[in-house]
N, C-alpha and C positions, 0 to 999 in steps of 0.2 A: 504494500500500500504506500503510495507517494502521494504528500499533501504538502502544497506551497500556501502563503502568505502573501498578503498584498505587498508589494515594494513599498516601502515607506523611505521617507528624506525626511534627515536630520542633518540638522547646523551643525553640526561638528563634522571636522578633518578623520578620515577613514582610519589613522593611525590611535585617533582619541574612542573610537568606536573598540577595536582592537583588543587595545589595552582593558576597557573595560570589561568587553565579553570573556576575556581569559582570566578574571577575578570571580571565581566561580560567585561568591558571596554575593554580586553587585545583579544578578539572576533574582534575588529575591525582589528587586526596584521593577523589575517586569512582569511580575506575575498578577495575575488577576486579583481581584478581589475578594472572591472564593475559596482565597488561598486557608488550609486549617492546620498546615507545617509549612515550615520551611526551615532544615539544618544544614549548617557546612560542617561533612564528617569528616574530609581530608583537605589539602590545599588545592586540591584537582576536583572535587567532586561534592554534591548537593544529596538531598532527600528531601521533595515537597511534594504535599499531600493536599490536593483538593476535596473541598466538600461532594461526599456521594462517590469517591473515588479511591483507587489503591495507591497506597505511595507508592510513590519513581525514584532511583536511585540513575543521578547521572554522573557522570563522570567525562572531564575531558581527555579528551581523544585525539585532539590532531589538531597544526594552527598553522597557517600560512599568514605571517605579519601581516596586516592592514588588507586582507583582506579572506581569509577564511577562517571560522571556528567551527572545531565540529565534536558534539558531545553524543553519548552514546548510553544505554541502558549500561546499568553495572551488573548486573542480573544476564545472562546468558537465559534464562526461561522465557522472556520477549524482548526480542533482539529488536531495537532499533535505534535511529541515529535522530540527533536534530541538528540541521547544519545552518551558521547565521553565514552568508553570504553579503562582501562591504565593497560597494562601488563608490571610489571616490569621484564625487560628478565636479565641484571645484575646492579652491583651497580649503574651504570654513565647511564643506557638504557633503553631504554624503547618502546614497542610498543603501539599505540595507533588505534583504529578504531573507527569511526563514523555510527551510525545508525541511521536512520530516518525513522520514521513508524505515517503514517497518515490514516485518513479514509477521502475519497472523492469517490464522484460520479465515471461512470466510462470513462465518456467526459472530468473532470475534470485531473483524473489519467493519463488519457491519453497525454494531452495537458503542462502537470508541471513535468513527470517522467526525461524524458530526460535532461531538466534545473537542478532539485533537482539532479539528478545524477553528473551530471557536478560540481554542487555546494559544492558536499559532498569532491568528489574528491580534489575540492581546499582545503578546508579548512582544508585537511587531510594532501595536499602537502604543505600547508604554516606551520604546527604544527613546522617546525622546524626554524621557527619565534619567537617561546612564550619566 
């Protein structure tokens, strides 16, 4: 299952985006409202718990400076990733998009697309939070 985020643009330089998303901590300024945890267990990695939902244990995964981060289930039992993608459009700006690409059953896909879509959406409209 592959689900994108609107592109959003934020006032900041791609490099100030970067830095932030590689602070696992600073994940917490994005999350919904919903939110009913939210811990930083290592220096690389998060557990937050939505309302009506299971907690997720992420963990950073991979960084290409100033313009990719890409975090990952820490859990091997549902594998998948959430990648923030940073186009720098000028000095001060920056577009940013969120991808999430999981493999699940198809009851499963079914019953979490709509929530994850929702989810992504936020964390894409809070980006100008970081």
């Amino acid at each position: 299952m592959n689900l994108e985020s609107p592109k959003v643009s934020v006032a900041k330089p791609a490099s100030y985006i970067f830095e932030q998303l590689i602070k696992v901590e600073n994940f917490e300024k994005l999350m919904p409202e919903s939110i009913a945890k939210f811990e930083v267990t290592a220096p690389d990695a998060f557990i937050f718990g939505l309302k009506g939902m299971p907690e997720i244990k992420l963990k950073l995964k991979e960084q290409q400076p100033n313009t990719r981060v890409l975090l990952g289930a820490a859990s091997d039992k549902l594998p998948f990733s959430l990648e923030a993608k940073i186009d720098e459009t000028s000095a001060g700006s920056s577009d940013v998009q969120l991808f999430f690409e999981g493999e699940f059953n198809a009851m499963m896909a079914m019953m979490i697309k709509g929530p994850i879509s929702k989810f992504l959406e936020t964390l894409a409209a809070n980006m100008h939070k970081l």
